[in-house]
KOLGU-4560 file (N, C-alpha, C; in nm, 3 decimals, padded with zeros to 5 digits):
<recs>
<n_xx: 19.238 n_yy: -06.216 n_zz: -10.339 ca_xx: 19.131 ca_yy: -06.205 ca_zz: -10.241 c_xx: 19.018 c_yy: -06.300 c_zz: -10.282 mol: A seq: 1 type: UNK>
<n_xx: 18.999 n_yy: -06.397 n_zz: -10.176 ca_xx: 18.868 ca_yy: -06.471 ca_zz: -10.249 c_xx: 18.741 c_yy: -06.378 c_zz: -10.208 mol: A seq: 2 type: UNK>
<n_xx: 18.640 n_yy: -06.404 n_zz: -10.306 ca_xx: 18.496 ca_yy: -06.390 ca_zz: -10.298 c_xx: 18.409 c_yy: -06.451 c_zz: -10.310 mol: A seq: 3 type: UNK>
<n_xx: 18.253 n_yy: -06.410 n_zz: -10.268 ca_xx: 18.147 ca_yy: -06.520 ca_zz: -10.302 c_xx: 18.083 c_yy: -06.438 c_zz: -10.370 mol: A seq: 4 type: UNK>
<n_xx: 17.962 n_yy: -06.470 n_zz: -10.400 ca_xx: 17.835 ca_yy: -06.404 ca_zz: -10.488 c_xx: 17.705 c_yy: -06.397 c_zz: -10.383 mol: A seq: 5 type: UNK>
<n_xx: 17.591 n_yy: -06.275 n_zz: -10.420 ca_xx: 17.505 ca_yy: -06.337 ca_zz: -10.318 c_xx: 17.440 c_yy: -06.436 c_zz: -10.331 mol: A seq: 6 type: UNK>
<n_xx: 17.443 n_yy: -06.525 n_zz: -10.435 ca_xx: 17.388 ca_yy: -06.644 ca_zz: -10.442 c_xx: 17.422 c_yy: -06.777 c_zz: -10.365 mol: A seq: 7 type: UNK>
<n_xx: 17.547 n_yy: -06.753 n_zz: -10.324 ca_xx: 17.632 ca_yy: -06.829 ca_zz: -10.241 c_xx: 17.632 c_yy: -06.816 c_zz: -10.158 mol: A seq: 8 type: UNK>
<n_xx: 17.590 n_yy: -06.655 n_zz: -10.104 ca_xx: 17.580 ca_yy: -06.639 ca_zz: -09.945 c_xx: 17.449 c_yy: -06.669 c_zz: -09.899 mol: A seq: 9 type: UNK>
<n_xx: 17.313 n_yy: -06.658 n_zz: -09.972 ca_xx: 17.207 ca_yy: -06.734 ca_zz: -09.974 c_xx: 17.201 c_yy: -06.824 c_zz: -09.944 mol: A seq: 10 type: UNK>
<n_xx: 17.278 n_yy: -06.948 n_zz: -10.037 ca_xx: 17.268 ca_yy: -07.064 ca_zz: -09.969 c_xx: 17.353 c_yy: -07.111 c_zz: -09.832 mol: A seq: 11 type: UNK>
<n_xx: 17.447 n_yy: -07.001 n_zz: -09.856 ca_xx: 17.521 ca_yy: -07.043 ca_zz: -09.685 c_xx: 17.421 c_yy: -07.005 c_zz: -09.567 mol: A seq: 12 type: UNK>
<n_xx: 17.340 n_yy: -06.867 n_zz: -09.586 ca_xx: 17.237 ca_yy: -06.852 ca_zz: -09.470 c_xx: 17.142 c_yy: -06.929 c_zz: -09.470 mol: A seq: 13 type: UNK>
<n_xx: 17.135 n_yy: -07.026 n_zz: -09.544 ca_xx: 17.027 ca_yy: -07.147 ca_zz: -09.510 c_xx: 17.063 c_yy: -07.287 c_zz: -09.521 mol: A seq: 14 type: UNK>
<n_xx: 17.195 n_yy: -07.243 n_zz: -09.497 ca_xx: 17.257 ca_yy: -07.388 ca_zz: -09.419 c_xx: 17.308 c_yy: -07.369 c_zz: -09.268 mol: A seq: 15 type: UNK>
<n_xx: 17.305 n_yy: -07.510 n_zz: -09.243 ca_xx: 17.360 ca_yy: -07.535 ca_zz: -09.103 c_xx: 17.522 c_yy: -07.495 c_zz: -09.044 mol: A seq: 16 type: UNK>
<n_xx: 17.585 n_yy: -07.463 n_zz: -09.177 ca_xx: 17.740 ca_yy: -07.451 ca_zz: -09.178 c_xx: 17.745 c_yy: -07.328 c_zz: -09.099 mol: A seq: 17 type: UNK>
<n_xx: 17.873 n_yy: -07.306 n_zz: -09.010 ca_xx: 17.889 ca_yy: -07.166 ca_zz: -08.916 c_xx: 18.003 c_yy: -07.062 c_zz: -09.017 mol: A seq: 18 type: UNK>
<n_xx: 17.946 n_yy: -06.975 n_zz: -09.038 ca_xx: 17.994 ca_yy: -06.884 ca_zz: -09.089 c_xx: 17.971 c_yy: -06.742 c_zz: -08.977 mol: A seq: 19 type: UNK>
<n_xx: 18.092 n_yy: -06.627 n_zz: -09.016 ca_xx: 18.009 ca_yy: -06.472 ca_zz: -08.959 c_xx: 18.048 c_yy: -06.353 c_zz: -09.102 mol: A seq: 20 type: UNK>
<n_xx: 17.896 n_yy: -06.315 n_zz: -09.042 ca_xx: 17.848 ca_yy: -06.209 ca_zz: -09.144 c_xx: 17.947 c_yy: -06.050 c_zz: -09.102 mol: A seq: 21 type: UNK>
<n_xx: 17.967 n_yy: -06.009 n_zz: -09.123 ca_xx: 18.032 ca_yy: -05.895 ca_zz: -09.097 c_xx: 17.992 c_yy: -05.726 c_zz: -09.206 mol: A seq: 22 type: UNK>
<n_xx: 17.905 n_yy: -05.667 n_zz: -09.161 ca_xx: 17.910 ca_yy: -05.557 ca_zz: -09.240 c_xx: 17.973 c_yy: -05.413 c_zz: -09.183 mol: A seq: 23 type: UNK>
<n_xx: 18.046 n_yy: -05.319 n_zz: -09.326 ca_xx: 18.153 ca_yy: -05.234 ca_zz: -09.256 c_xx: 18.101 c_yy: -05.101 c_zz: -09.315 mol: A seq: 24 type: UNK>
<n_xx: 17.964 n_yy: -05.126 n_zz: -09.295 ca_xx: 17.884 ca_yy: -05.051 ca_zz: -09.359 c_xx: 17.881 c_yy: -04.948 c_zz: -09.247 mol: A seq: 25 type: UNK>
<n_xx: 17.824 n_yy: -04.758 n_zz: -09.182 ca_xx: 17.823 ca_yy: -04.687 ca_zz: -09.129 c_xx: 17.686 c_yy: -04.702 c_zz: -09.056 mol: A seq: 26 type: UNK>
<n_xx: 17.623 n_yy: -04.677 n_zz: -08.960 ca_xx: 17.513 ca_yy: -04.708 ca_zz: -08.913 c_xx: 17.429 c_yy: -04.665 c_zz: -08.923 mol: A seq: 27 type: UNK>
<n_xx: 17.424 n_yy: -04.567 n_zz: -09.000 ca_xx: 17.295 ca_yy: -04.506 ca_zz: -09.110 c_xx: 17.263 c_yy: -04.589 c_zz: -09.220 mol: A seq: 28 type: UNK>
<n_xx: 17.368 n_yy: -04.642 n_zz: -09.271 ca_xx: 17.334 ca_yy: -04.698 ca_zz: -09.364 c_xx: 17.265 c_yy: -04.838 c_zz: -09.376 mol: A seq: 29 type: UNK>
<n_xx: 17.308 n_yy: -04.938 n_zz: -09.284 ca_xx: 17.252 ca_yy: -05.017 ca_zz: -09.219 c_xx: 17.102 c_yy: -05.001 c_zz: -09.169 mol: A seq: 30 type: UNK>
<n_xx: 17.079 n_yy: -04.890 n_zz: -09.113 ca_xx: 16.943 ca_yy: -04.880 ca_zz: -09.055 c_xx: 16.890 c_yy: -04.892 c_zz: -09.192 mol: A seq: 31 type: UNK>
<n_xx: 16.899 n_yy: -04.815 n_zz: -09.332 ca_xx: 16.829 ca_yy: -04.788 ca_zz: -09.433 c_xx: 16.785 c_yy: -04.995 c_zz: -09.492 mol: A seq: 32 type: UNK>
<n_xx: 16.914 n_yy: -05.079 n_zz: -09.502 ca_xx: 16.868 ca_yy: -05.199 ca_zz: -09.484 c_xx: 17.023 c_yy: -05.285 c_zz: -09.463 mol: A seq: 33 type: UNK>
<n_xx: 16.981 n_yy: -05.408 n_zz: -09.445 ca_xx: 17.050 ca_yy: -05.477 ca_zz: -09.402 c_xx: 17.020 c_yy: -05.664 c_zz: -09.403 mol: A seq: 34 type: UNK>
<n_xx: 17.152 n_yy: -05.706 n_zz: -09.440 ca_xx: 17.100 ca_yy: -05.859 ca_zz: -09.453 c_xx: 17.204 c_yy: -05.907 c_zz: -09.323 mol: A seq: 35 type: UNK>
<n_xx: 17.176 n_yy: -05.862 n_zz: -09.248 ca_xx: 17.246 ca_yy: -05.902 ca_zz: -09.118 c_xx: 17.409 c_yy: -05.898 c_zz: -09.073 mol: A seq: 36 type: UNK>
<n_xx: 17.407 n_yy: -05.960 n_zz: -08.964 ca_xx: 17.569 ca_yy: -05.976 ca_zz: -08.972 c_xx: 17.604 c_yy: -05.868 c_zz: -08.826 mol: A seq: 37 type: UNK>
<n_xx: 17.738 n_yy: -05.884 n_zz: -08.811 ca_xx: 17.797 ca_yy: -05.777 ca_zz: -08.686 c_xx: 17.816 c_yy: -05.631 c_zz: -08.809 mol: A seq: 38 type: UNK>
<n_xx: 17.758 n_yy: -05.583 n_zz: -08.722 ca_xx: 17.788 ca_yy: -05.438 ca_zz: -08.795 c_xx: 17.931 c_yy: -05.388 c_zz: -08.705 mol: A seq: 39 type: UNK>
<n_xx: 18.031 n_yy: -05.337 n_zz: -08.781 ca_xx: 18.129 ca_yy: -05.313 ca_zz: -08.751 c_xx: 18.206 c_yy: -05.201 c_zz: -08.827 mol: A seq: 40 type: UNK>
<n_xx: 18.153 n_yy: -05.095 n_zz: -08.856 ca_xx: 18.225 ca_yy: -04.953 ca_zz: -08.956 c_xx: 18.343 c_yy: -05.010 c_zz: -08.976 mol: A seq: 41 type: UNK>
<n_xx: 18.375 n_yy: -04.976 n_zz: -09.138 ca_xx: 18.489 ca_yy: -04.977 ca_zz: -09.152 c_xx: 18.592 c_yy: -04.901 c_zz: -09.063 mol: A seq: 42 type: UNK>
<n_xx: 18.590 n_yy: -04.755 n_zz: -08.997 ca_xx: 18.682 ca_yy: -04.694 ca_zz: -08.997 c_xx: 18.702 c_yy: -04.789 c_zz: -08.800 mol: A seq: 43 type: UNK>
<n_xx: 18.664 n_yy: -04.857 n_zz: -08.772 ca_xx: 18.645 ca_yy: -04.914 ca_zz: -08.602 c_xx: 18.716 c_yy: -05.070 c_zz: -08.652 mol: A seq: 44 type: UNK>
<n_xx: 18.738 n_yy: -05.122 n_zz: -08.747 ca_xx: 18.818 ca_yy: -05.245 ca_zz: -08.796 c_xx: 18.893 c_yy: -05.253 c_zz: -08.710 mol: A seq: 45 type: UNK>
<n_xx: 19.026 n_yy: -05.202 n_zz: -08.690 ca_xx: 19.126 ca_yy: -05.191 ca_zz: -08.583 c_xx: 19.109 c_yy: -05.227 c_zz: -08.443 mol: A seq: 46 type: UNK>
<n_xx: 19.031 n_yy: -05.113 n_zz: -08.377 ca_xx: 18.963 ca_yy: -05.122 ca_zz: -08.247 c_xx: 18.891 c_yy: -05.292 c_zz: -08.216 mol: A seq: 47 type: UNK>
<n_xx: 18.857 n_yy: -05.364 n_zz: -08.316 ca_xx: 18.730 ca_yy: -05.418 ca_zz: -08.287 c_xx: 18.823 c_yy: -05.542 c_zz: -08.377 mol: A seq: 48 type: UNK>
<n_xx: 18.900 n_yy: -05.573 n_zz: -08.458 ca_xx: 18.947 ca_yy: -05.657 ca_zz: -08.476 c_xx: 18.909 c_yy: -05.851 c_zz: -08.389 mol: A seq: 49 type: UNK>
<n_xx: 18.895 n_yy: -05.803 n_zz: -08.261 ca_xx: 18.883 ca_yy: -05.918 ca_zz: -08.185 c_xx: 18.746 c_yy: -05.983 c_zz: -08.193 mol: A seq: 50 type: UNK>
<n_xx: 18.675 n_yy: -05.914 n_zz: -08.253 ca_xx: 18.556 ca_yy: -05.993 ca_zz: -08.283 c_xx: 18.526 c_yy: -06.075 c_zz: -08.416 mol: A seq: 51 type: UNK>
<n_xx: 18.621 n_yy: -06.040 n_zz: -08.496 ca_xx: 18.646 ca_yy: -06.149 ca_zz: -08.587 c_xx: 18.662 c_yy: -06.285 c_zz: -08.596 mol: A seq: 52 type: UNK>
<n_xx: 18.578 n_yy: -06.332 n_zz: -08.626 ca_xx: 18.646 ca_yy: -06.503 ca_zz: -08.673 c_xx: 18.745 c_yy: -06.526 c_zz: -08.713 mol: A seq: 53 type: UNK>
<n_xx: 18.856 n_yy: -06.614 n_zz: -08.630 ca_xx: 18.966 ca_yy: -06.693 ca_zz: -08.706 c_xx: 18.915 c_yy: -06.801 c_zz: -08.752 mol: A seq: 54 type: UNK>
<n_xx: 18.839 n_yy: -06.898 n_zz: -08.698 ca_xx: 18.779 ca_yy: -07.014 ca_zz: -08.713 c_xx: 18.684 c_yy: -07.054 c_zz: -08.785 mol: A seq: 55 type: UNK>
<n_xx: 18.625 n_yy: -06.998 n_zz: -08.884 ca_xx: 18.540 ca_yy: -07.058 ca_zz: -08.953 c_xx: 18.524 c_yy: -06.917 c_zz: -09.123 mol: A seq: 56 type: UNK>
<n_xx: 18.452 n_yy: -06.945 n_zz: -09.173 ca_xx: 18.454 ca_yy: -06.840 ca_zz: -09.280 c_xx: 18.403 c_yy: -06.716 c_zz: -09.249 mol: A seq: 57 type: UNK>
<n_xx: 18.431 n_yy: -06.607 n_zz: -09.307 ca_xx: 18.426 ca_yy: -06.474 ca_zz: -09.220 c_xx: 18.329 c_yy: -06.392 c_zz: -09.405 mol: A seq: 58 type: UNK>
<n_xx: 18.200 n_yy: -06.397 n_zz: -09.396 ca_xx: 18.221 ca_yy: -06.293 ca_zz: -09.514 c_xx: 18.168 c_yy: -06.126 c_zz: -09.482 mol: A seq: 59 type: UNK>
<n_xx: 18.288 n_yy: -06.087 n_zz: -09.550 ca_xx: 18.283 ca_yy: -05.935 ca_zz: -09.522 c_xx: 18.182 c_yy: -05.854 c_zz: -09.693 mol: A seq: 60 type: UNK>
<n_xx: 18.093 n_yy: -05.754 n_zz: -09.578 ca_xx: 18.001 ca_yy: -05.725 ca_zz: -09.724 c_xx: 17.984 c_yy: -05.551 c_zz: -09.666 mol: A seq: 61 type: UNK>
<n_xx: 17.993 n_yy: -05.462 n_zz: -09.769 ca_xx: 17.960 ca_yy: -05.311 ca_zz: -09.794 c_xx: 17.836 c_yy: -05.238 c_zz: -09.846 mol: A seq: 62 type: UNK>
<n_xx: 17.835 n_yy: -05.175 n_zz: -09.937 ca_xx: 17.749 ca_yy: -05.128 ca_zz: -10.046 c_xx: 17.755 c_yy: -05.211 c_zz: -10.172 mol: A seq: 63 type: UNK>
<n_xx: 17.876 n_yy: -05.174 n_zz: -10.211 ca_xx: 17.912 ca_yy: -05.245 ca_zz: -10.346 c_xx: 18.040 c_yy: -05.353 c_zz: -10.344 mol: A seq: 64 type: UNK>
<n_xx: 18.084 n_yy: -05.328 n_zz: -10.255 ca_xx: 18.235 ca_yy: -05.432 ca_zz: -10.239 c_xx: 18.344 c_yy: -05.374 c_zz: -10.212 mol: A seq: 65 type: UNK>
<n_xx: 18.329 n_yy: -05.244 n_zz: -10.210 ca_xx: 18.449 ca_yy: -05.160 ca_zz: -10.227 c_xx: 18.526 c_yy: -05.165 c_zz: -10.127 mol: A seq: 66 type: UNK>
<n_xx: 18.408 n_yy: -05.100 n_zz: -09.986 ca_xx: 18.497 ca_yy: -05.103 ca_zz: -09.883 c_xx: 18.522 c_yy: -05.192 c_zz: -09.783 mol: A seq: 67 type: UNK>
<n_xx: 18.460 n_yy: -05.318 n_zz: -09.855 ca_xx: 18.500 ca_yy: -05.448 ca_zz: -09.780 c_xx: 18.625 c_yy: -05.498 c_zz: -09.817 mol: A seq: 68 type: UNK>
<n_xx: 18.635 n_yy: -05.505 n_zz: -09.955 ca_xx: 18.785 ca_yy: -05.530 ca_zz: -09.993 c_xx: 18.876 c_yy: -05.455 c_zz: -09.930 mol: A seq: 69 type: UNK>
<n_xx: 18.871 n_yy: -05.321 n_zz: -09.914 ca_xx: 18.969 ca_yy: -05.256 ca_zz: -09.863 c_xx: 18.974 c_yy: -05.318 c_zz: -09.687 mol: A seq: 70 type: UNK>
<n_xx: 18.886 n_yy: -05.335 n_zz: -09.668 ca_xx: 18.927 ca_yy: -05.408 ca_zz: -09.505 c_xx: 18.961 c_yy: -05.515 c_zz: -09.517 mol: A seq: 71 type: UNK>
<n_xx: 18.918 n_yy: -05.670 n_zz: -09.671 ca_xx: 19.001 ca_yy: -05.731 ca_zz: -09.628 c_xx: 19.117 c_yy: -05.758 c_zz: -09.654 mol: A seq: 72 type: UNK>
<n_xx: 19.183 n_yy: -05.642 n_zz: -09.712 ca_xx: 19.344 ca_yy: -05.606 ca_zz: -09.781 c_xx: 19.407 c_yy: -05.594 c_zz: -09.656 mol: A seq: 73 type: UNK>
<n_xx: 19.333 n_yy: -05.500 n_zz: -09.554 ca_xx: 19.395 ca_yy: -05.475 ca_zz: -09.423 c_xx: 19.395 c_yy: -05.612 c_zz: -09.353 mol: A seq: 74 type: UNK>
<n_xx: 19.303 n_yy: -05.636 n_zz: -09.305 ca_xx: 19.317 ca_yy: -05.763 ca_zz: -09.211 c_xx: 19.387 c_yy: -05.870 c_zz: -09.269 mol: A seq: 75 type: UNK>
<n_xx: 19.428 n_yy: -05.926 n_zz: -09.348 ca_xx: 19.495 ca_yy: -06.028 ca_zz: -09.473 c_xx: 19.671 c_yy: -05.974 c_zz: -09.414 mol: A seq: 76 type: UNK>
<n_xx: 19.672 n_yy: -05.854 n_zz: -09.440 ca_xx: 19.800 ca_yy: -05.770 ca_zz: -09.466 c_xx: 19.875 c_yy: -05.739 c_zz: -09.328 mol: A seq: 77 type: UNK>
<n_xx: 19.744 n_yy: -05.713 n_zz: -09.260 ca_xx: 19.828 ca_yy: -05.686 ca_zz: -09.135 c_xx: 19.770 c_yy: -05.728 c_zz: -09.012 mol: A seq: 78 type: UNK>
<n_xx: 19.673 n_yy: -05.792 n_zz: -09.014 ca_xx: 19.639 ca_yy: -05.951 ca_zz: -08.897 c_xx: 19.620 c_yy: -06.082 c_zz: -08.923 mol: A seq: 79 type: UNK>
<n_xx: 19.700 n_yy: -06.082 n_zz: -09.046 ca_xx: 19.675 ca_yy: -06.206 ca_zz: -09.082 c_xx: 19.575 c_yy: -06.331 c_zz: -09.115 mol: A seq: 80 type: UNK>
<n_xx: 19.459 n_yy: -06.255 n_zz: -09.136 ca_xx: 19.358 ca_yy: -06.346 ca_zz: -09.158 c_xx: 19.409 c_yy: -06.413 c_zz: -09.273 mol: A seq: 81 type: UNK>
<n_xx: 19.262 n_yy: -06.584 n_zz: -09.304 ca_xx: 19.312 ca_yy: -06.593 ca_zz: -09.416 c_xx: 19.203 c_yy: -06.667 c_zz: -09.405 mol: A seq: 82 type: UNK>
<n_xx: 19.047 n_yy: -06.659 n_zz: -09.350 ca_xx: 18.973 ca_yy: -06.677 ca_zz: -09.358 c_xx: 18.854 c_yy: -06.567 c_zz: -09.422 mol: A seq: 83 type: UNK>
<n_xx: 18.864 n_yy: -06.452 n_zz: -09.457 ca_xx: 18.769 ca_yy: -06.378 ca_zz: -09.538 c_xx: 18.784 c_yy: -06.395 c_zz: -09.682 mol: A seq: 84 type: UNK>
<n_xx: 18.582 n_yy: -06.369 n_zz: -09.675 ca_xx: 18.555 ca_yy: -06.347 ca_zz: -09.816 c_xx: 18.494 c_yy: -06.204 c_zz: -09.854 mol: A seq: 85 type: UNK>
<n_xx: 18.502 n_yy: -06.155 n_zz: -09.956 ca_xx: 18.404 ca_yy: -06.025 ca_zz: -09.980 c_xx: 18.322 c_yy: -06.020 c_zz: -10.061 mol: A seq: 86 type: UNK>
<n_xx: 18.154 n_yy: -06.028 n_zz: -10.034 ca_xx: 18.065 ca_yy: -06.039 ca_zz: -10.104 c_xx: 18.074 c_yy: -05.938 c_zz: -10.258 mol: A seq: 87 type: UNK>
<n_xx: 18.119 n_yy: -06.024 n_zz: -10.327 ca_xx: 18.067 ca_yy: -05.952 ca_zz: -10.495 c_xx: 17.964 c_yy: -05.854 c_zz: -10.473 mol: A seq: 88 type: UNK>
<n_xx: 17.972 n_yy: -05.724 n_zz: -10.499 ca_xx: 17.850 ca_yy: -05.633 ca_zz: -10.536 c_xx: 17.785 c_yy: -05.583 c_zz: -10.418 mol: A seq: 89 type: UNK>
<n_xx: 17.811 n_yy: -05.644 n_zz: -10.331 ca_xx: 17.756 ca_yy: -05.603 ca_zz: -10.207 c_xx: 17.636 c_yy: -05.611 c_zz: -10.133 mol: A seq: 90 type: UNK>
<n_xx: 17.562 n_yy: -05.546 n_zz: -10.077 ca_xx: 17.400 ca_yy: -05.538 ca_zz: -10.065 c_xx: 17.334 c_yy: -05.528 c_zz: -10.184 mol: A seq: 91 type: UNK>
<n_xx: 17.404 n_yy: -05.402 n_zz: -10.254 ca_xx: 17.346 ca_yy: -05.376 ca_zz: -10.408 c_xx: 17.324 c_yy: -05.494 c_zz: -10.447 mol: A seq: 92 type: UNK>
<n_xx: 17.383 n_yy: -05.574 n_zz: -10.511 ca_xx: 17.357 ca_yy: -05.695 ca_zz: -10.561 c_xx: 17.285 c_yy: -05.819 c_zz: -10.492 mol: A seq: 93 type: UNK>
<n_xx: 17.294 n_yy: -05.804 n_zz: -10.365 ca_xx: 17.173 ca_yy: -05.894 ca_zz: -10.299 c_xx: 17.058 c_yy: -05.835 c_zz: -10.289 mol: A seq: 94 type: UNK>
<n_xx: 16.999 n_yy: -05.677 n_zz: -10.327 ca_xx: 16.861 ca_yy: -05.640 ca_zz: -10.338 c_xx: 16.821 c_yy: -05.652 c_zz: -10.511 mol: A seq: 95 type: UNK>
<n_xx: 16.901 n_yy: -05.601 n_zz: -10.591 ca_xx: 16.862 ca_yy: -05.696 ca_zz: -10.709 c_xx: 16.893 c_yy: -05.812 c_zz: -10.730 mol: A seq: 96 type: UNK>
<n_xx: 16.925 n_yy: -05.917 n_zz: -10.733 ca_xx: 16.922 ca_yy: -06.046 ca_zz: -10.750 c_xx: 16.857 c_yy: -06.163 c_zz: -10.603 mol: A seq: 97 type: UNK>
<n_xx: 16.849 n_yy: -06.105 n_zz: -10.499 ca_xx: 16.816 ca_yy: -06.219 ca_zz: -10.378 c_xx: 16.695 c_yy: -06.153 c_zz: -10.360 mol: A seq: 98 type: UNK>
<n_xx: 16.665 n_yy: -05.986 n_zz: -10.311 ca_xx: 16.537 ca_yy: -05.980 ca_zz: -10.202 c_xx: 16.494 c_yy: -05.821 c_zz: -10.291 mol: A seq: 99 type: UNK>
<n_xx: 16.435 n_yy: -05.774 n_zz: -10.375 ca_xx: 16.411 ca_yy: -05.659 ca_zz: -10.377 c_xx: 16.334 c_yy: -05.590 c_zz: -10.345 mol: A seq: 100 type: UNK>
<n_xx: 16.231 n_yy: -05.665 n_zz: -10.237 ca_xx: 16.212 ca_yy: -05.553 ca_zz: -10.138 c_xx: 16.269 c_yy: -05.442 c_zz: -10.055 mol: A seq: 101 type: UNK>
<n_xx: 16.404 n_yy: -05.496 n_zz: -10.050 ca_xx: 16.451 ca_yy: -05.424 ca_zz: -09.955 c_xx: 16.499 c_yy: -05.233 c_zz: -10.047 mol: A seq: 102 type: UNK>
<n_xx: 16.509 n_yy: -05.183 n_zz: -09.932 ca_xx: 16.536 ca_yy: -05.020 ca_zz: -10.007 c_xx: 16.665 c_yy: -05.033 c_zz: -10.023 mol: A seq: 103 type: UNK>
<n_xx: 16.712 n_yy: -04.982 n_zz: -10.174 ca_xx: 16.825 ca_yy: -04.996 ca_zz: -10.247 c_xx: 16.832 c_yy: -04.790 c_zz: -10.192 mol: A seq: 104 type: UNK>
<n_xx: 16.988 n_yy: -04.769 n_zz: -10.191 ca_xx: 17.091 ca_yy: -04.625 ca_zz: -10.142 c_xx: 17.136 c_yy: -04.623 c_zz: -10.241 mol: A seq: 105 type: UNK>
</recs>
């Protein structure tokens, strides 16, 4: 499974390059904070599949990584992507290391 760091996804949100953000985070949790992206629950992956990027880099981000990997085991496995990444550490790790303002869960 490849990954990035949030240091990498930093500099991808402040470049011109087209990427999509994807979080499979629950919508509570999101409200609490968020570094953008289609919010898309993990457990709605299936349903909603079609809003995924084939075409360009796709990074998928959680809490900690956990349950992004597990979606992109699924989509890899059984839609064939082969464009996702899953942010290392997750939000967690982009409120300590990128923005810590934001409210850490």
């Amino acid at each position: 499974m490849k990954s990035i760091n949030v240091q990498e996804l930093q500099t991808m949100k402040s470049s011109s390059k087209p990427f999509q953000l994807i979080d499979v985070r629950e919508l509570h949790e999101s409200e609490i904070c968020s570094i953008g992206g289609t919010l898309i629950p993990m457990n709605q992956i299936p349903m909603r599949v079609h809003e995924i990027a084939k075409d360009q880099p796709v990074i998928v981000y959680c809490r900690a990584g956990m349950r992004s990997a597990s979606v992109i085991q699924y989509l890899e496995s059984q839609e064939g992507f082969e464009n996702l990444y899953n942010l290392e550490g997750g939000i967690l790790d982009w409120i300590r290391e990128i923005d810590s303002s934001m409210t850490s869960y």
